[in-house]
C-alpha positions in Angstrom: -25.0 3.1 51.7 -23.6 3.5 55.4 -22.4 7.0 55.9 -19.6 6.4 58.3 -17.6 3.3 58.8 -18.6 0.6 60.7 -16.0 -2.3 60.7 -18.3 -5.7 60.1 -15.5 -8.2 59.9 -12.5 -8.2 62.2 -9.4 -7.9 60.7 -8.0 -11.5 61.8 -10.9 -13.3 60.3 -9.5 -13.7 57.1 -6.0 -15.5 55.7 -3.8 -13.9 54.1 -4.3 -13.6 50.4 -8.0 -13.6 51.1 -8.4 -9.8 52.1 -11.0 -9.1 49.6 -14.0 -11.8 50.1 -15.2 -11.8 46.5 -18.2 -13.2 47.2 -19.1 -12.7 50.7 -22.9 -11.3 50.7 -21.4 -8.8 53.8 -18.4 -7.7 51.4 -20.8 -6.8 48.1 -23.3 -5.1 50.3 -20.6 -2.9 51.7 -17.3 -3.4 50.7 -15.6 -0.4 52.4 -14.9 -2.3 56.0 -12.5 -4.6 54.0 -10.7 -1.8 51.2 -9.6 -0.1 54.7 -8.5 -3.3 56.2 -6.6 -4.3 53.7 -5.2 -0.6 53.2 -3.5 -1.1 56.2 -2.7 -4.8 56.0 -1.8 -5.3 52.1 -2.6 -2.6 50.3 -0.9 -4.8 47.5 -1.1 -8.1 47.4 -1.2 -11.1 45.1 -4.6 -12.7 45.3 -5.9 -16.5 45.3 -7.2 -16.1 41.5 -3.5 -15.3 40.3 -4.4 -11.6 39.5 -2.2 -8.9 42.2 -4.4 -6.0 43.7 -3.7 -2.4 44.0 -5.8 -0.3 46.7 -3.1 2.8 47.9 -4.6 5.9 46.0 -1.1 7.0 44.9 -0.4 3.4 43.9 -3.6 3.5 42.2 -2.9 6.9 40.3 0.7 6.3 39.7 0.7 3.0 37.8 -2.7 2.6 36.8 -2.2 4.7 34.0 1.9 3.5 34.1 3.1 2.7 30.3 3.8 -1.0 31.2 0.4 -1.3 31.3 -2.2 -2.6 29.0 -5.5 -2.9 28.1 -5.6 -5.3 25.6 -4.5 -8.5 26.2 -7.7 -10.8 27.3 -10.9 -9.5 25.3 -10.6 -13.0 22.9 -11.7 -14.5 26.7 -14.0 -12.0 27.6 -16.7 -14.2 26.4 -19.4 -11.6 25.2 -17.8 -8.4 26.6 -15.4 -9.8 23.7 -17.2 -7.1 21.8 -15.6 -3.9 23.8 -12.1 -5.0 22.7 -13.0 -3.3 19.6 -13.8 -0.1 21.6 -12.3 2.6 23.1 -12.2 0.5 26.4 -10.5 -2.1 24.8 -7.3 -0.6 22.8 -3.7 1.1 23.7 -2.2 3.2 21.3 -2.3 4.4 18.6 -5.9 3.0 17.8 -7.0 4.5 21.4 -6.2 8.1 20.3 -7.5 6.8 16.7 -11.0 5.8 18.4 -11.3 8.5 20.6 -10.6 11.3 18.1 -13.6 10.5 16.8 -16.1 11.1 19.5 -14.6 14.0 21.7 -16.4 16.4 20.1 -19.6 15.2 20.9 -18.7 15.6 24.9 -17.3 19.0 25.2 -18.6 21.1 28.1 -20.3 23.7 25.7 -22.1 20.7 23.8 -22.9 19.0 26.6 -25.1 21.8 27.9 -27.1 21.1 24.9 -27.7 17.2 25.8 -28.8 18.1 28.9 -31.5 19.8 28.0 -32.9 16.7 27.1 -32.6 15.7 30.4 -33.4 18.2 32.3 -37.4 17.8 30.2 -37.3 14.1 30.6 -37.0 14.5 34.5 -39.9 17.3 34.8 -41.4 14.6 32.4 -41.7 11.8 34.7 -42.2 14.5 37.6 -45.3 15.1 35.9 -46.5 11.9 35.3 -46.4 10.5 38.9 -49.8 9.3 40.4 -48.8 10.0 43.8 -45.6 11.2 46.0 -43.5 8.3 45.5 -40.9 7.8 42.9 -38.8 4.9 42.2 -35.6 6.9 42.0 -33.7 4.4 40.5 -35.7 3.7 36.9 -37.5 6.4 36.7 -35.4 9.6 37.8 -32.1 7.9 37.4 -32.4 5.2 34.3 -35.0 6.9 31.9 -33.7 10.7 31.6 -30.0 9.2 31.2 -31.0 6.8 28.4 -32.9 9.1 26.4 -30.4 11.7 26.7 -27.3 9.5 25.1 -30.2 8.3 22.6 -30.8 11.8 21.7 -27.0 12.1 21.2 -27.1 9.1 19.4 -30.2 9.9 17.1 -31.3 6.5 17.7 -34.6 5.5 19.1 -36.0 6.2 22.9 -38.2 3.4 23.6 -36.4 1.1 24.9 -34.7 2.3 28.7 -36.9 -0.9 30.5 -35.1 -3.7 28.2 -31.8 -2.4 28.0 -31.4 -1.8 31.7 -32.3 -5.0 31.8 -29.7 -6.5 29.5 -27.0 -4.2 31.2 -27.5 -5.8 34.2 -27.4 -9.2 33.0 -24.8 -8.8 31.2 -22.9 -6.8 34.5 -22.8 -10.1 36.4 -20.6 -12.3 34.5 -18.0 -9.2 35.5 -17.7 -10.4 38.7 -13.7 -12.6 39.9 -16.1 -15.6 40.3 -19.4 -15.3 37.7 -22.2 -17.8 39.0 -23.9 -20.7 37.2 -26.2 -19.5 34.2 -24.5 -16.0 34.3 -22.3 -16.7 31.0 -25.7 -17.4 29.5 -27.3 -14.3 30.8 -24.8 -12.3 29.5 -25.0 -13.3 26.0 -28.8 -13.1 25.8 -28.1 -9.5 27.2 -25.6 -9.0 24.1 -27.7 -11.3 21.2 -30.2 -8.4 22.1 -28.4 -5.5 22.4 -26.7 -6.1 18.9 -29.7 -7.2 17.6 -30.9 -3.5 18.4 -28.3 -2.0 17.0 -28.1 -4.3 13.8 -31.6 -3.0 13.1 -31.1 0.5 14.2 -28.1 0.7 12.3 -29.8 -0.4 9.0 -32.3 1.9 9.1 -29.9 4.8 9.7 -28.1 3.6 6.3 -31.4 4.2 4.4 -32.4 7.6 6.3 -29.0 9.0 7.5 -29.4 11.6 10.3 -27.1 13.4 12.1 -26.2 12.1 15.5 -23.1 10.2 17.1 -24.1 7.3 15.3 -24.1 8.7 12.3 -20.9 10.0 12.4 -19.7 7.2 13.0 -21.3 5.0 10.2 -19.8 8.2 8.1 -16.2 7.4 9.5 -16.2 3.8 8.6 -17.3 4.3 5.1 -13.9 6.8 5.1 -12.2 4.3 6.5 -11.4 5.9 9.8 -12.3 2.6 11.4 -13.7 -0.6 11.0 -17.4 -1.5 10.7 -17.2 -3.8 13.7 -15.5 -0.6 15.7 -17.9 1.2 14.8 -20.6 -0.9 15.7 -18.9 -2.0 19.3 -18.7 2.0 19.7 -22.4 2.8 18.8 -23.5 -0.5 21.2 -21.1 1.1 24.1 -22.7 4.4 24.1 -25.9 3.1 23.7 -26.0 0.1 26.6 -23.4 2.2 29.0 -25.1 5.1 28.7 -27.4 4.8 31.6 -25.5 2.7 33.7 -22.8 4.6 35.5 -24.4 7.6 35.4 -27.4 6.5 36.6 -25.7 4.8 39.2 -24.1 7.9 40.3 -27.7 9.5 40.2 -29.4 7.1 42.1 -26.7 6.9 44.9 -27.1 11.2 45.3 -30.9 10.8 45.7 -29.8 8.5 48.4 -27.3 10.3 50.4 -30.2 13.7 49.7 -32.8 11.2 51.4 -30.5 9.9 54.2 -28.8 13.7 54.5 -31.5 16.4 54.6 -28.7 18.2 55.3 -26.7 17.9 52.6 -30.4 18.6 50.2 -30.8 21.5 51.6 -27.3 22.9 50.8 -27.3 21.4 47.5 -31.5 23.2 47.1 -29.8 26.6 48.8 -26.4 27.1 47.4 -25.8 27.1 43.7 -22.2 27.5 44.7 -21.8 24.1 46.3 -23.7 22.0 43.9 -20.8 20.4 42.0 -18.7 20.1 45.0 -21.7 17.8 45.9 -22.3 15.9 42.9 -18.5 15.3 42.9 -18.5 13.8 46.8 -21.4 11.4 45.5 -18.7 10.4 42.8 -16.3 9.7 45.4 -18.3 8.1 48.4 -20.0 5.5 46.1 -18.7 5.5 42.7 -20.5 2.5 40.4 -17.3 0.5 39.0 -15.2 -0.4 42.0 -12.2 -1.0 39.8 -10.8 -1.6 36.8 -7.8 -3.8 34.9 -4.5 -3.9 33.2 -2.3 -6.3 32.5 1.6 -5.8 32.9 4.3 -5.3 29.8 6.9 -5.5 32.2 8.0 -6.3 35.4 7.5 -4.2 37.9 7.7 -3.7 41.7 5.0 -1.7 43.3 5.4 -1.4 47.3 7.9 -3.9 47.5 6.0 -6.4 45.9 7.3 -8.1 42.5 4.9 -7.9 39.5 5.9 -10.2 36.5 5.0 -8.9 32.7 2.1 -10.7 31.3 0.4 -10.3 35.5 -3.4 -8.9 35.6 -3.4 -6.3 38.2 -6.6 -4.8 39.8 -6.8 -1.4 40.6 -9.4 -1.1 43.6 -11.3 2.9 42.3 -13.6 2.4 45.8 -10.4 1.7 47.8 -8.6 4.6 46.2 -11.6 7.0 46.6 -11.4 6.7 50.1 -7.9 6.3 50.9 -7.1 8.4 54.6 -3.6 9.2 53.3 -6.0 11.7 50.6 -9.1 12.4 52.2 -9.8 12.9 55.9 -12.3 10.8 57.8 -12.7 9.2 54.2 -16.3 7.2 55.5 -17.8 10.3 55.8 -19.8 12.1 53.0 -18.3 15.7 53.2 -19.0 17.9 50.1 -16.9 21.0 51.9 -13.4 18.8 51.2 -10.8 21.2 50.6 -9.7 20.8 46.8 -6.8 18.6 47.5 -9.1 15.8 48.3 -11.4 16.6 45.1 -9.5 14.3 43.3 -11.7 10.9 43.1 -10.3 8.5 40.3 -14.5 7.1 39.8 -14.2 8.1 35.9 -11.0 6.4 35.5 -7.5 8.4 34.5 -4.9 9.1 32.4 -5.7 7.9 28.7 -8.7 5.6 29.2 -10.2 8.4 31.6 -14.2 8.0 30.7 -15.0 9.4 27.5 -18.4 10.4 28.9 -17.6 12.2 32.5 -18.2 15.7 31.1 -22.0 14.7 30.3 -22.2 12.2 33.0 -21.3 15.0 36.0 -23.8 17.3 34.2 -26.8 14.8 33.8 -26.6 13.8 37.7 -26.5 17.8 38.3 -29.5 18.2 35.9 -31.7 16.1 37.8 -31.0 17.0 41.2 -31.5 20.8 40.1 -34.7 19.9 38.6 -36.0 17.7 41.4 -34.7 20.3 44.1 -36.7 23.1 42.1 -40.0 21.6 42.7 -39.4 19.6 46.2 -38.7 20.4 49.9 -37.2 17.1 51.2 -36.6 13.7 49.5 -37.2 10.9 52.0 -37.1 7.0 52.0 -40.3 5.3 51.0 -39.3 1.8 51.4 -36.3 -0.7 51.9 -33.7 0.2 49.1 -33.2 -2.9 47.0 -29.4 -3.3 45.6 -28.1 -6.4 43.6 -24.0 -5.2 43.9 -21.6 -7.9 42.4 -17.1 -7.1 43.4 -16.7 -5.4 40.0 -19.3 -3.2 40.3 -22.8 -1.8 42.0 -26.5 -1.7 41.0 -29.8 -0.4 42.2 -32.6 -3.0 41.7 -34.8 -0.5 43.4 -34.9 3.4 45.1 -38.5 3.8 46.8 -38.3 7.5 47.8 -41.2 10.2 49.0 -40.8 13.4 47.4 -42.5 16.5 49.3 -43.6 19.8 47.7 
């Protein structure tokens, strides 16, 4: 995760069209080189796949949550992922409102400090339980206290962080604009075994009802609220996505802390400065590089001509570091004054992520708890990622932590 920006590719080494390498092992290492190329270039253009690209901030924030746009159309070809159309992340109005009525509660600020008590033990948890001074900061401080939090808000079992992180990322890679041989199949192994967990959670929760978000939910589709298969997509989205971006965002702070001893010290030091921090982790390296809509209309963005029924990509990474917003944009700068706090990394407008409340305070959970009982975080080993265009992944985060 470079920390300033080093151009790898020259600008004149790509066609036009082609500004965004999908698949280029240089572009999903580090993708930043080419967002601010093609910034400056084409920060809209119409790309070789058919679908038009969106990387301006303001373009970005304007019509990504523009009413010509929808997210709808497409699920029936989603293949698996077919499964979130029935979600949240999946429907316009009204049945967006509809859906999402039902689980705001759960993620207010005041509840959320609740939840994240659960996190906050896991972490000393796993703290405890280490042989020596190395960590792998990925699955162990990032993955496990972030899936048994949402399982605790869920009421549904623990046990299971290893296997679903593992089906998550499976099912991740047929995301990307180009998915690779054997990927398709992957990804519906992934999903035959999350549902599969669900389907026998589920059934047991019918015969001893608790009361978690799951619950609820079972509760609102016997009143009809919504349908059994929304309300099982629902349960499966909380439950498979709840470690992912969140632990993402986790992971990448323990890595800017090792990299920056700087910036741990600050974060250890001033109380005062700890969400501006977590919030420039959210911006440097958010974990979904962009998202989708497709047009109702036709519409002209920057002078170029969108026809209705067009799928336009809306490049988050590109946004998030836009130097019309944020000054010297490569650089990881928690004192940003609060004009340039304004990262789109959990989405905006109406499909704005359901879970940011909780997500912001789980990564700030576990960085207070590891800076409580540790002096310096450093690199223990070669950081292994496995990043596809749509969105980025920790395989591995070796790290020394010292008393």
């Amino acid at each position: 995760m470079p920390e300033t920006f080093v151009p790898s590719v020259p600008p004149e080494s790509m066609r036009p069209g082609e500004y965004l390498p999908w698949d280029d092992p240089d572009f999903l290492q580090d993708p930043y080189p080419w967002f601010a190329r093609v910034q400056r270039d084409a920060p809209v253009f119409r790309d070789p796949s058919g679908m038009y690209v969106v990387t301006r901030y303001d373009d970005v924030f304007e019509f990504g949550k523009h009413p010509a746009m929808s997210v709808e159309p497409g699920w029936d070809q989603a293949g698996p992922w077919a499964i979130a159309g029935d979600t949240i992340i999946g429907r316009d109005q009204p049945d967006h409102t509809r859906l999402r009525r039902l689980t705001n509660r759960w993620f207010t600020p005041k509840v959320v400090r609740d939840w994240v008590t659960t996190t906050a033990a896991v972490t000393s948890e796993v703290l405890d339980g280490l042989a020596g001074d190395t960590v792998d900061g990925w699955h162990e401080l990032s993955v496990i206290p972030t899936h048994r939090t949402m399982c605790r808000v869920l009421q549904l079992p623990d046990g299971d962080a290893e296997a679903v992180k593992k089906a998550m990322e499976q099912a991740m890679l047929m995301l990307r604009v180009h998915p690779r041989p054997g990927e398709l199949e992957l990804a519906e192994t992934a999903f035959e075994f999350l549902l599969g967990r669900m389907e026998s959670f589920l059934d047991a929760k019918r015969s001893a009802p608790g009361d978690g978000l799951a619950d609820e939910l079972l509760a609102a589709s016997g009143r009809g609220e919504l349908s059994p298969q929304e309300a099982l997509a629902t349960i499966a989205m909380f439950y498979g996505l709840g470690h992912m971006d969140v632990g993402y965002t986790i992971a990448s702070g323990l890595c800017v802390f090792a990299q920056r001893p700087d910036v741990y010290q600050a974060f250890r030091n001033r109380e005062d400065l700890r969400e501006q921090i977590v919030n420039e982790v959210v911006r440097f390296d958010p974990p979904e590089l962009s998202f989708y809509r497709t047009t109702t209309e036709d519409l002209t963005i920057r002078g170029v001509e969108i026809p209705a029924g067009s799928t336009i990509r809306f490049m988050i990474g590109a946004a998030n570091r836009d130097p019309e917003v944020f000054q010297n944009p490569q650089v990881f700068d928690y004192n940003r004054p609060t004009g340039e706090s304004r990262n789109l990394s959990f989405g905006l407008g109406l499909h704005s992520c359901a879970g940011q409340v909780i997500s912001r305070a789980e990564a700030l959970t576990v960085f207070e708890v590891v800076a409580s009982r540790f002096r310096r975080i450093e690199p223990a080993d070669e950081v292994i990622m496995e990043n596809t265009d749509f969105s980025r992944h920790f395989k591995s985060l070796p790290l020394r932590l010292v008393p």
